[in-house]
N, C-alpha and C positions, 0 to 999 in steps of 0.2 A: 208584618213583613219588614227585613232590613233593608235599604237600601244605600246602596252603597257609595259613593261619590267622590270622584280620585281625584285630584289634582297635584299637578307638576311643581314643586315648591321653590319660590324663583327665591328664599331666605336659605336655602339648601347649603351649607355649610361641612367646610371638611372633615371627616370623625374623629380626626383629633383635636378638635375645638367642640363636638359633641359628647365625646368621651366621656364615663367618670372620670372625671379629674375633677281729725277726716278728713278726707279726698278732696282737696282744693285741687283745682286744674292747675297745672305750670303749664306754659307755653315753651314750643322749642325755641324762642327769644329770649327765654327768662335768663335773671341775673343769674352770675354763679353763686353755687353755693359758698359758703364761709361753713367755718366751724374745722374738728376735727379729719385727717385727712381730706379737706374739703379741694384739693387740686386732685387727687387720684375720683372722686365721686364724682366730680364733674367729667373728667376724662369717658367714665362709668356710662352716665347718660349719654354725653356723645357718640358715646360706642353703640349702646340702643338705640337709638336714633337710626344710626347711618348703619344699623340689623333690621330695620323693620318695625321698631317696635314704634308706636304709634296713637294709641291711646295714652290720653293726654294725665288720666287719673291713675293708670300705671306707672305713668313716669312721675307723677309727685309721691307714687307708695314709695317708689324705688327711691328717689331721691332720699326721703323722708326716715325711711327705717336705717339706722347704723349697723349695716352688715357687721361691722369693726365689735360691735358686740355680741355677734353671735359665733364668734370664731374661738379657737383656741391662743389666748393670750400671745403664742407665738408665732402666728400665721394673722394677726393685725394688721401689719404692715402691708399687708399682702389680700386685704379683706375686696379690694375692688377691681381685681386683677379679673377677667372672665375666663375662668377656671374653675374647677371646683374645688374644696377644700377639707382636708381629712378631719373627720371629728373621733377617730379608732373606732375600735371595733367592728370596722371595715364598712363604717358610714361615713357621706360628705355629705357638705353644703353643698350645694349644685350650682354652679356658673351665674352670675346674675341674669345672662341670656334666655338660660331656660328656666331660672322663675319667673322671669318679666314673659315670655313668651307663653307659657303654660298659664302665666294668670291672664292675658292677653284674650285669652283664646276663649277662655270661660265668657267674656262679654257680661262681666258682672255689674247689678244695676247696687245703688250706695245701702238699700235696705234687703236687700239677698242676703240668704243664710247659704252656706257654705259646710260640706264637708270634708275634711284634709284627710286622708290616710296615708301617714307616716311625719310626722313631726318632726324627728330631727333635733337639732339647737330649737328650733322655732323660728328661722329666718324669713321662711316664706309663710308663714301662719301669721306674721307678723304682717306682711307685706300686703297679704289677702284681707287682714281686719282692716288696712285703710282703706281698700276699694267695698268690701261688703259689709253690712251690718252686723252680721253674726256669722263667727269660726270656731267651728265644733270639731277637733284636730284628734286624732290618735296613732300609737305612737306602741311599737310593739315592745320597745326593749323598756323596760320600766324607770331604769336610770334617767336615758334620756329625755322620757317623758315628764320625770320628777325636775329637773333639771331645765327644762324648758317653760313648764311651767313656773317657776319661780322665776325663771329671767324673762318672759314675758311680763310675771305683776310688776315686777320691779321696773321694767317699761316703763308701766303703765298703759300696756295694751288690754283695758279691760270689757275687750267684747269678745273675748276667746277664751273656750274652755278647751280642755287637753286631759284628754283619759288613756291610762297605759291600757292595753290590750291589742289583740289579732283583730284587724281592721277591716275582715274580710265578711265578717258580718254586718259592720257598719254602726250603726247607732239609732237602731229601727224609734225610739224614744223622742229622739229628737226630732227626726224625720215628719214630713218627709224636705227635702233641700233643693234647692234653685238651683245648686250644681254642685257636684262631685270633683274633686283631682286627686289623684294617684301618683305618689312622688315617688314610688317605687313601680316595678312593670311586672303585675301578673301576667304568666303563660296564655292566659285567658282571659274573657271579659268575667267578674264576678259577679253574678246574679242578683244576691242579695244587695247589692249596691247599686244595682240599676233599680231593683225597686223601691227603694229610696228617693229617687231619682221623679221630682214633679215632674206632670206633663209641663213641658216648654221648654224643661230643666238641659242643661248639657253638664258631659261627664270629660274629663279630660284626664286621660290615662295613658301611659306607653304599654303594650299588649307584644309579648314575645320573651324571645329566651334570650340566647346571648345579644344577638341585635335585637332591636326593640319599635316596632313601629308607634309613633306619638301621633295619637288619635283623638279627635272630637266626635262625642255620642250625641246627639241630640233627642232629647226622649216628646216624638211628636206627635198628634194626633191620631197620625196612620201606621205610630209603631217608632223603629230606632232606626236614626240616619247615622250613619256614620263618615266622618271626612278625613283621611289619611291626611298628613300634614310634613312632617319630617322622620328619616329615618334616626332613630339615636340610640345610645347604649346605656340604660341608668341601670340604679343597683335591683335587683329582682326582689320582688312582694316574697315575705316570708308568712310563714305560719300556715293557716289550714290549707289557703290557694293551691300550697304546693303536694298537698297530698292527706289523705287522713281527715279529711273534714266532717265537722258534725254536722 
């Protein structure tokens, strides 16, 4: 039985700030950062901060990973800005709000395994290997998959693997995972991904069409809880999800 459990989102922000457009603890006391654009990353955290975000080991992944390297060389400058930002072929990087909030939300423990559906640059695959132990990411357009993955090794984030394919079957092999996220928003919840999905495990996915509700799954003893959280608009799950599935 699903049951349902709504709540009023007092981080509820306006759509066009939602739009497309290891894990050491920092303290919201800590030093600032140094290094490269290191007055725009701090500016970054303090914007998470004073949005809600609140887990202390999210805010060292955030800290920690250089967005500024997962951008296009000409949108660097611009890497900390919370926005999102185009990578072509009519994907982005997603706002730093909503990978800080979307990993947020997973409540992930430092030896969880993790599975990503849709990689991207690899910004937030990135971000999820410093809070979990293991990121198991796919990644439909195969370019970018290739792509991500070499600039992840070359990180040196090596607790993530990354396989091109439709992500709507998931990675039954690996499986099963301590929790799911969905950086694109299937019409619907995908089956095969909830059963992936350990008992205790939670799934975080946006479910809809053009608007998108961003939703926490919890897969619990007595079935699937789910908790609406914010309304938002990301780019839509391609491949079987949308139709013609094996």
């Amino acid at each position: 039985m699903t049951a349902l459990r709504w709540r009023s989102a007092s981080i509820l922000v306006g759509w066009a700030l939602i739009a497309l457009a290891g894990a050491a603890s920092v303290s919201a006391q800590s030093a600032p950062l140094a290094g490269p654009l290191s007055v725009e990353r701090n500016a970054m955290l303090d914007q998470l901060r004073g949005r809600g975000v609140t887990d202390e080991r999210v805010l060292a992944a955030m800290a920690e990973v250089p967005r500024h390297d997962f951008v296009p060389e000409s949108l660097r400058l611009r890497a900390y800005e919370d926005s999102a930002l185009s990578l072509g072929h009519g994907q982005t990087v997603y706002q730093p709000y909503i990978v800080a909030l979307m990993t947020q939300l997973l409540d992930l423990g430092s030896g969880d395994k993790v599975l990503e559906i849709g990689t991207g640059s690899g910004y937030h695959t990135a971000v999820l290997s410093r809070v979990a132990g293991e990121v198991y990411s796919m990644e439909i357009i195969e370019q970018f998959a290739a792509d991500a993955r070499r600039r992840l090794d070359r990180l040196g984030y090596d607790n993530v693997q990354v396989r091109a394919g439709d992500g709507y079957k998931g990675w039954p092999e690996a499986g099963p995972f301590d929790a799911v996220i969905l950086t694109a928003a299937p019409p619907e919840l995908p089956q095969p991904l909830v059963d992936q999905l350990k008992v205790g495990g939670k799934m975080v996915v946006p479910v809809g069409e053009f608007f998108q509700d961003l939703r926490v799954i919890t897969n619990g003893p007595d079935g699937l809880e789910t908790e609406s959280i914010i309304p938002v608009r990301l780019q839509r799950m391609e491949g079987a999800i949308q139709g013609g599935r094996e």
